[in-house]
N, C-alpha and C positions, 0 to 999 in steps of 0.2 A: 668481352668485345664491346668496344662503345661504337655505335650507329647514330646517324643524324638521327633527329627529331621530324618525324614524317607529320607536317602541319596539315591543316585543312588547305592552305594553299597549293601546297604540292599535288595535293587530291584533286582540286581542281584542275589542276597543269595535266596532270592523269588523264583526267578525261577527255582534256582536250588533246593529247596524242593519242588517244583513242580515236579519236574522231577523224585526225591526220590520215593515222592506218587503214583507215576503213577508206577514206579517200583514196591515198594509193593504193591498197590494193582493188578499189571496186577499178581504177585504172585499168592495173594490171588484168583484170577480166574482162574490162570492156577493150582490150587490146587484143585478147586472146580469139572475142568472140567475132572481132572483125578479121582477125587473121583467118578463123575457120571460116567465117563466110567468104571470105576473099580469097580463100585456095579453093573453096566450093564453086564458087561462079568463076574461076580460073578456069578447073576441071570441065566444063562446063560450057566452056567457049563464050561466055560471055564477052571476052574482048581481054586487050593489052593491059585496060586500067588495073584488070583486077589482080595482075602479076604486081604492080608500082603498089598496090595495098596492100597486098598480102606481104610484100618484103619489108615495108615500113613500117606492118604490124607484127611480123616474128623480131625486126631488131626490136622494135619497142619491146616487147616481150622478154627478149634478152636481157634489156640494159633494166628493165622494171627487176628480175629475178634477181641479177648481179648486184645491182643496189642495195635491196630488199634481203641481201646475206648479206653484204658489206655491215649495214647498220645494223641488222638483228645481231652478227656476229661481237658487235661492240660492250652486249649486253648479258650474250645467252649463247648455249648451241643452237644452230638452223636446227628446226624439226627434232630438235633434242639428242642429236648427235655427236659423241663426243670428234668433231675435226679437230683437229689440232688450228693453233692459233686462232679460236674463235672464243669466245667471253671473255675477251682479252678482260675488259674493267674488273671482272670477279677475281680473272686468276691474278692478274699480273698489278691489282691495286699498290700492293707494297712498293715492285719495280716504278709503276708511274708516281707512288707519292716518294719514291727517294730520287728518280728524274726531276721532279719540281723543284724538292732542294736543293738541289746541285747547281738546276738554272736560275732558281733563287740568288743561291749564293756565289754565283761568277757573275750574271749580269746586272743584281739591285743592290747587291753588299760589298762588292771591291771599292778600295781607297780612292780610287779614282771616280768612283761615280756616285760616290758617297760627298766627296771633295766637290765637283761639280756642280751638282744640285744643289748643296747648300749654301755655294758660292754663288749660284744664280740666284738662288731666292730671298740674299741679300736681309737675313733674317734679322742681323741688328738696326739695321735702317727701318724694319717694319717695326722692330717691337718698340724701337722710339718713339714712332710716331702714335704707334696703340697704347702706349703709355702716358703720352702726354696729354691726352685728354682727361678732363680731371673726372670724369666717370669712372674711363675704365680706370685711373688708378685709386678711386674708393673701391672699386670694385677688389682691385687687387690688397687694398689693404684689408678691408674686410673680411675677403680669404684668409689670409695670414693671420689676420686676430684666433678666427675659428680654430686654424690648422693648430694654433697656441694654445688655445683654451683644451685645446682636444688633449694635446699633447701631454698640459700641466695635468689634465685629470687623469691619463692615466699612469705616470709614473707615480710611484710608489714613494711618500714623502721619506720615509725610515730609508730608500736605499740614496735616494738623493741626498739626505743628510748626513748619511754614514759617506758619500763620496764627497761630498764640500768640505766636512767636516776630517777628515784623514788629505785631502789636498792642502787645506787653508794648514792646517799643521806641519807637511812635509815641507810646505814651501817655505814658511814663518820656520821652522825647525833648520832649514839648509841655508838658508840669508845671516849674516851676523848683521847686529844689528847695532853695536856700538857705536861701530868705527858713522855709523847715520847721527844714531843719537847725542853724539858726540860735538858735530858738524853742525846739526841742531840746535842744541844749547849754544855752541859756539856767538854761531849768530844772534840769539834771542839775548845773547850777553852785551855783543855789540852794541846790537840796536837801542838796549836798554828795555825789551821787551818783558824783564822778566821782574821790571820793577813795580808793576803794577798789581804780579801778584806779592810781592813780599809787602806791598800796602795793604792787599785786602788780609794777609798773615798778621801782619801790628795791629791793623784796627780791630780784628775780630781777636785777637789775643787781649787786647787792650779791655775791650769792654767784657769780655771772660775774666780777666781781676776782677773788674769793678763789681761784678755780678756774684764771683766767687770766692772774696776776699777773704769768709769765713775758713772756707773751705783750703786755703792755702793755708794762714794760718797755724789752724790744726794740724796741717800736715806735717808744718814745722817743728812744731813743739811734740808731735809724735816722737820726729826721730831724735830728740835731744836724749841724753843721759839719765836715767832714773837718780842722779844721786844731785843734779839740779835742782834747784828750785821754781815752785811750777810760775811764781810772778816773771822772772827772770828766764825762763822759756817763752812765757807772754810778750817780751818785751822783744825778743830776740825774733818771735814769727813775726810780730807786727813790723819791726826792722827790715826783716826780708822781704814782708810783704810789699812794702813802701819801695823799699830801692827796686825791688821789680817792676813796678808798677811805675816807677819814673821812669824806668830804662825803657819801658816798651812802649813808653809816652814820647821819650823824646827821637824815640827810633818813627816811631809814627807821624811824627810833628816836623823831624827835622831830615830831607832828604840828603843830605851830605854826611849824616850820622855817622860815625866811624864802622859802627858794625854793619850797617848796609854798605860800606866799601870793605869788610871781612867779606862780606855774602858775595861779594861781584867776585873778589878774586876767590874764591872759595870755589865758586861757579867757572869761573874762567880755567881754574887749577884741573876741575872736574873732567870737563870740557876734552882737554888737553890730552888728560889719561886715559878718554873714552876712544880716545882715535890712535893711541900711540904707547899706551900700558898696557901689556900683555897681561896680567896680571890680573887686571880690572877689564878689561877686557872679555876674560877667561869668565869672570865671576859674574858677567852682567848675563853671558852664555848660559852657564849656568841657574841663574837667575829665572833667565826665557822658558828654559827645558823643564825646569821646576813648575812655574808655572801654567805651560802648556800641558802638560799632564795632569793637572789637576780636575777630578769631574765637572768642578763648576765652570771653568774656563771651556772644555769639553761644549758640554752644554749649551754655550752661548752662543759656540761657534756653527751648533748644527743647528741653532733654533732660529738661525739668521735664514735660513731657508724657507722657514715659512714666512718670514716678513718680505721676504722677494717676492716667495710667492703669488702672494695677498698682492702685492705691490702690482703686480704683472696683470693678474688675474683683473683686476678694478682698472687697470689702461684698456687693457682687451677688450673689455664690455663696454668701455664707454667710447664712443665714436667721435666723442669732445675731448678724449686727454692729449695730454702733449705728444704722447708714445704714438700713437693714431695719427696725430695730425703730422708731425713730423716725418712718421714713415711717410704719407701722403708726400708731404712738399718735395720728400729726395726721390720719391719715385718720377714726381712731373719733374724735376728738373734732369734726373736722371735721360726719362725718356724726352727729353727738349735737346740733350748733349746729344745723345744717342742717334738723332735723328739728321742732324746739322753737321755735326764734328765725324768729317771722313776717318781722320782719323782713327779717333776710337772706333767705328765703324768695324776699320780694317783689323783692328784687336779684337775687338770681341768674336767678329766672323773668325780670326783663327785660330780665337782660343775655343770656338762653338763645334770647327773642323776638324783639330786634333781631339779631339775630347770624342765625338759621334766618331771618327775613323778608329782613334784607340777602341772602343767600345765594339765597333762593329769588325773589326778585324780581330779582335780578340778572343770573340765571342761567335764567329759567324757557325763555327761547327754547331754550339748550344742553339742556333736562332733556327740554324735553318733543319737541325733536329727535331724541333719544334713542330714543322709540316712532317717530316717520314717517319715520327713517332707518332702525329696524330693519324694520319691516313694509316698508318698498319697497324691501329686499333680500331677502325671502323667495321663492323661488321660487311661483308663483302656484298651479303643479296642487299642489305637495305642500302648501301652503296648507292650498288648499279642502279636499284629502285627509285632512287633519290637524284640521280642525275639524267637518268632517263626522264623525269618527269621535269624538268629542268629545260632540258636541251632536245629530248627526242621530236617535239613538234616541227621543230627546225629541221632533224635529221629525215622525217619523212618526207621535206621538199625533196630531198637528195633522190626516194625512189620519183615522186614525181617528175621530177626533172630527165632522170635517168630513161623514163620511160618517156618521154617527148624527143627530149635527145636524140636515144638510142632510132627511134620511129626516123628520125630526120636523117640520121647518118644513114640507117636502111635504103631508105629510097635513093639516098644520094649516092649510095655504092651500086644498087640495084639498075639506076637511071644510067651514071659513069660506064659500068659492065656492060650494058645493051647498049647503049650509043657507040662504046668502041667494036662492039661482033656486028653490030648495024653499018 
């Protein structure tokens, strides 16, 4: 069973409905002890008054007793007597905490008064306006850095990479990508964009002879005939070496070259079949798939996760980066729109409406279970214990009063009675 936490404040509250009861009841005795004197000096012929006392002082007496069960029965039996419907709080906790839920959940969680109040409290107009100040929206960025930093640290880098890394491929794996690459070049053909790399190709070919000339050469006179002669292999690699060494000279020197217009339509040709050859198409597909399953591609694509990371991580800490400041500025302008523009106002209020009414109609059994699950695991004495010291100091005005009351309705029925037989 779970019981409230009986603090040293309740302790004190204790004492002082201690102090209550001992008030009302010393009442209740000094109402008793004027009632006996007052039927005593009645008996006694002391005179009329003492009938007007003694009836002021039995109802006091009455309505002090009748109180005096009323509240004690709230808590306990009178005098340790099992009456029926008395400790109501002990026995019948469960019933009162699943009554609260009930009135919980028809008078604070229906649509309608959920709709209401959030419609009076006009919450996108406030939050613009607490938005706009550029405090509270360091403040709010600030937060959000945190809530980021917290976040990055505790997910687990291997399962984030293992999910970036199986997404970046399903997506890249379900796109074809020709009919792009295609449309791509297209352009870069048009433009002429593609001429500047087939110059840095000639020049950096060009001075690769000149550096390599040996090296070509031999290569030539390798693959000639053994039944040759080795001068006339000689003659034959420096020949090739030379006409290449022009060709890629005058490919480099002269933009109109015949083979840099091989290349353009070559490229153009290319181009054409990327968007429109099944074929080549199929093969570039191919191509992707081959490459995307290779581990090192693998690889590169999960290890991009830690350079986000990092990336995120070094905005977050720093109150200076762009990512910081930027959220800053759409927050104030944010809450400047929010605050000005009825519009959006009326949006947001009812996308804020349906959103809390879905939630709270949805959900109202789970909320309001919440109270008549926790009330019928509270232990029952420490309950009563716990709300007695709460509320009982209040509840013992009720014998006082009871007993003042009672005393005044007495005499006023006592006074009433005699005045009509008089």
């Amino acid at each position: 069973m779970v019981s409230f936490t009986y603090t040293a404040a309740d302790e004190e509250k204790s004492r002082g409905v201690r102090r209550m009861k001992a008030l009302a009841t010393g009442l209740l005795a000094l109402v008793a002890l004027i009632y006996a004197l007052a039927t005593w000096a009645k008996n006694s012929g002391a005179g009329a008054w003492a009938g007007y006392v003694a009836a002021a002082a039995e109802a006091g007496m009455v309505g002090a007793l009748a109180d005096w069960f009323a509240v004690t029965a709230l808590f306990r039996h009178p005098l340790g007597l099992p009456i029926p419907h008395t400790a109501i709080i002990p026995t019948k906790k469960d019933q009162l905490g699943a009554s609260l839920g009930s009135f919980v959940g028809e008078n604070f969680l229906s649509a309608d008064v959920v709709r209401g109040r959030l419609r009076a409290l006009g919450v996108a107009r406030r939050l613009g306006t607490w938005l706009a100040e550029p405090a509270h929206a360091d403040r709010v960025t600030a937060e959000a850095a945190t809530a980021l930093r917290g976040a990055l640290t505790v997910l687990r880098d291997a399962d984030v990479q293992a999910v970036v890394g199986e997404a970046i491929t399903r997506r890249a794996d379900q796109a074809e990508i020709a009919p792009g690459l295609g449309k791509t070049l297209d352009r870069m053909v048009t433009d002429g964009a593609h001429r500047r790399a087939v110059d840095l190709v000639c020049a950096r070919a060009h001075d690769w002879l000149v550096t390599h000339g040996e090296s070509v050469m031999d290569a030539v006179q390798g693959g000639a005939p053994g039944w040759t002669p080795r001068f006339v292999d000689r003659r034959i690699g420096e020949r090739v070496y030379k006409e290449l060494l022009r060709f890629v000279t005058e490919m480099r020197d002269m933009p109109e070259h015949p083979a840099r217009g091989a290349i353009d339509r070559f490229l153009a040709d290319f181009a054409t079949d990327l968007q429109a050859d099944t074929d080549t198409r199929a093969r570039v597909e191919r191509l992707k798939s081959e490459l995307l399953a290779r581990p090192e591609v693998q690889d590169v694509i999960a290890s991009a996760w830690g350079s986000v990371r990092a990336l995120i991580l070094a905005a977050a800490e720093d109150d200076r980066s762009q990512l910081r400041l930027r959220a800053r500025t759409s927050l104030i302008a944010l809450g400047r729109r929010l605050s000005t523009d009825e519009r959006l106002q009326t949006k947001v209020d009812g996308w804020l409406e349906s959103a809390v009414t879905y939630v709270v109609t949805t959900y109202r059994t789970e909320i309001t279970s919440l109270i008549t699950d926790t009330v019928a695991g509270w232990d029952a004495e420490q309950t009563s214990k716990k709300i007695e010291a709460n509320i009982g100091r209040d509840l013992q005005f009720i014998r006082i009063n009871g007993t003042v009351v009672g005393a005044l309705a007495g005499l006023a029925i006592y006074t009433i009675s005699h005045g009509l037989v008089g």
